[in-house]
C-alpha positions in Angstrom: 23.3 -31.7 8.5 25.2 -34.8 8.0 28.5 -35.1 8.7 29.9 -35.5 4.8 28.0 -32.6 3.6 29.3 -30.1 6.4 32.5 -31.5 5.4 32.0 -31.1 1.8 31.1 -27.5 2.2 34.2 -26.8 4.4 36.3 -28.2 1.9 34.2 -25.9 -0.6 35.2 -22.9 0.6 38.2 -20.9 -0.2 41.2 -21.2 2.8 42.0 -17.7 4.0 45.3 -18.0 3.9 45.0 -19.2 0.3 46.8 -16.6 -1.8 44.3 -14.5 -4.4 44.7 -15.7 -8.1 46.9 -13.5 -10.1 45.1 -11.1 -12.7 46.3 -12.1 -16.4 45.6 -8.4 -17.8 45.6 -10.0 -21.2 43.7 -8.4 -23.6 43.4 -11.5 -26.4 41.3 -13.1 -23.6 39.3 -9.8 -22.2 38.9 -9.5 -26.4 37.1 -13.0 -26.8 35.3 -12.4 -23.4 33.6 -9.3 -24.1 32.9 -10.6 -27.6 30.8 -13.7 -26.4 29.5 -11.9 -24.0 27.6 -9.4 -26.8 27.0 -12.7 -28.9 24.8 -14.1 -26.0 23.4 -10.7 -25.0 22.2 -10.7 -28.7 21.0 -14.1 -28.9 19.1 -13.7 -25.9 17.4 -10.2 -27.3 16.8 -12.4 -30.7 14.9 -15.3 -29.4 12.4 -13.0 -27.2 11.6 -11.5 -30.7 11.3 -15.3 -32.4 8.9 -16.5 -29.3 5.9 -15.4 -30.7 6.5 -16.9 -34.2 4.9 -19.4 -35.2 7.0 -22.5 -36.9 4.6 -24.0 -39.4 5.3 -23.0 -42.9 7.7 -24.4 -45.7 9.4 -26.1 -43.8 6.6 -28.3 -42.0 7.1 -26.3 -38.1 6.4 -28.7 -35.3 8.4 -29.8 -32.9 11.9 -30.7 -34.3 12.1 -26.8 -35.5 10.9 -25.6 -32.1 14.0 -27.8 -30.7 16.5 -26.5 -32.6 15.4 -23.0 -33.1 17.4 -21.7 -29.9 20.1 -22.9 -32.0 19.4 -21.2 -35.0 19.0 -17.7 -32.9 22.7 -18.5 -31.3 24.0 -18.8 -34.3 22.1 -15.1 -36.1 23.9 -13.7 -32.5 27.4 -14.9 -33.2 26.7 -13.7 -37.3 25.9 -10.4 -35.8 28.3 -9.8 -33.0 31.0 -10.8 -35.9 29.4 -7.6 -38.1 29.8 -5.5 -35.4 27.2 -5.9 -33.2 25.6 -3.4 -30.8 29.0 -2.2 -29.5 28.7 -3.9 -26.3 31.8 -5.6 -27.0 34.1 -2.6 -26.4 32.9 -1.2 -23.5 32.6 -4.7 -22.0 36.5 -5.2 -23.1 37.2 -1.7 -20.9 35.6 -2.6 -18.3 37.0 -6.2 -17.6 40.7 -4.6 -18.4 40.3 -1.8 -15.7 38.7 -4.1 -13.5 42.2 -6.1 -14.0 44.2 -3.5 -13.2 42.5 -2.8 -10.3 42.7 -6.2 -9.2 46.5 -5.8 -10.5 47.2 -3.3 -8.0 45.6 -4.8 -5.1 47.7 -7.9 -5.4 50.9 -5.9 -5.4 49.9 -3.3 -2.5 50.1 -6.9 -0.5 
């Protein structure tokens, strides 16, 4: 290994003595979090259901709606998750705020 890369991964890596970042325990931001999260888990279960379909029809198919059909499925996530979803979004939002709190705790038994 050169001598720039070795260096570059030393620099790369966290200092021990670097103090642990703070947990923000807000909930706004575990809220928006947990709700993107479900909007990609949803797009992602959406587009293994449009790969088999065909895109010739009305609208001509080829290859400019193959291109922006991954867009179209983000966007019928997002619509969903907004609806309500598969209520991933809650539990997700529990989980990220305990695992704060945790983290919370650790910093301050330091």
């Amino acid at each position: 290994m050169d001598a720039s890369a070795a260096t570059s991964m030393m620099m790369a890596q966290p200092s021990p003595l670097a103090a642990a970042p703070k947990p923000t325990g807000d909930a706004a931001k575990a809220d928006a979090a947990s709700k993107e999260y479900e909007s990609v888990f949803i797009s992602q279960f959406l587009g293994s259901m449009f790969s088999g379909i065909k895109t010739d029809g009305i609208t001509g198919g080829g290859q400019g709606e193959e291109m922006f059909r991954s867009l179209m499925v983000n966007e019928y996530g997002k619509s969903l998750q907004q609806r309500g979803g598969f209520g991933l979004a809650a539990h997700m939002k529990a989980e990220l705020l305990k695992h704060q709190q945790v983290q919370a705790a650790e910093v301050t038994a330091q």
